[in-house]
C-alpha positions in Angstrom: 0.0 0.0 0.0 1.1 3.3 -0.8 1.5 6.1 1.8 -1.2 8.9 2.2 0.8 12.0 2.9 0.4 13.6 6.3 1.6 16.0 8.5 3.2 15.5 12.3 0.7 17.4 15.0 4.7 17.0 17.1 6.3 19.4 14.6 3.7 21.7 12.6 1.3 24.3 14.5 -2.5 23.8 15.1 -2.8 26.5 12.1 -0.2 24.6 9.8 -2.2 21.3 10.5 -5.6 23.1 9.6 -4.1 24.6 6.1 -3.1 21.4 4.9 -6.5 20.0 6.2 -8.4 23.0 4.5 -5.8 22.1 1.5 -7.0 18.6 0.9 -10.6 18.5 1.9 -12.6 18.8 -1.7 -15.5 20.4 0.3 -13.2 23.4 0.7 -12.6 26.0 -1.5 -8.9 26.3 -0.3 -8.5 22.7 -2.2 -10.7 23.9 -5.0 -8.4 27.1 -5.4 -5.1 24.7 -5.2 -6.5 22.6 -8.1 -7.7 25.4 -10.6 -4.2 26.7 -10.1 -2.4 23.4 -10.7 -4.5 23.1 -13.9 -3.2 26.4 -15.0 0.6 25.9 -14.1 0.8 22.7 -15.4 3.1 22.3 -18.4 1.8 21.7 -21.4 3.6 18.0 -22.7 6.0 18.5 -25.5 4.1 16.9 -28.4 1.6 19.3 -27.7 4.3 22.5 -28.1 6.1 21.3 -31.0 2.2 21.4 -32.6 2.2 25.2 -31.1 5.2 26.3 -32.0 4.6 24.9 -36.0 1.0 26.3 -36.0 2.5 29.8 -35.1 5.4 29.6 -37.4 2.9 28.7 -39.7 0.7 31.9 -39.3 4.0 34.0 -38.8 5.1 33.4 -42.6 1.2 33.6 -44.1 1.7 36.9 -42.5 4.7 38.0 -43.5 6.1 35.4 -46.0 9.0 33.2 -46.1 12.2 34.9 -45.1 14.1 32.4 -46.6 14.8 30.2 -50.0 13.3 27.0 -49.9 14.6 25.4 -52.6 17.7 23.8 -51.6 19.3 24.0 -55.2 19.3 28.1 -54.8 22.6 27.3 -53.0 24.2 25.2 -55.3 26.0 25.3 -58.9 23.4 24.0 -61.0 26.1 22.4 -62.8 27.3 20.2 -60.6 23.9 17.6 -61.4 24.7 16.7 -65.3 
């Protein structure tokens, strides 16, 4: 069996022991509060912002256009394929 997590009444006040309480008690809105903020500070997973980042790259050069040559062969002698 896994641990629960707890906190020592022998080395945390009778206010420390009553935040945690108030912390993990879903009828609180203390705990209700700590999860809406977890949700919001978690990190996003990195599959998720390598699609980001692409999507705005994307929009950036529809904006703007491409900055740069795609064609690999602009940098090359054409001369050098026969």
């Amino acid at each position: 069996m896994a641990k629960k997590k707890s906190v020592s009444s022998k080395t945390h006040t009778q206010k420390q022991l009553n935040d945690y309480a108030n912390q993990n008690n879903p009828n609180n809105k203390a705990y209700k509060a700590k999860i809406a903020n977890d949700k919001k500070m978690k990190k996003t997973s990195s599959r998720n912002e390598a699609i980001r980042s692409a999507k705005q790259q994307a929009k950036f050069e529809a904006e703007h256009g491409v900055l740069y040559p795609l064609d690999w062969m602009c940098y090359s002698n054409p001369y050098d394929f026969d």
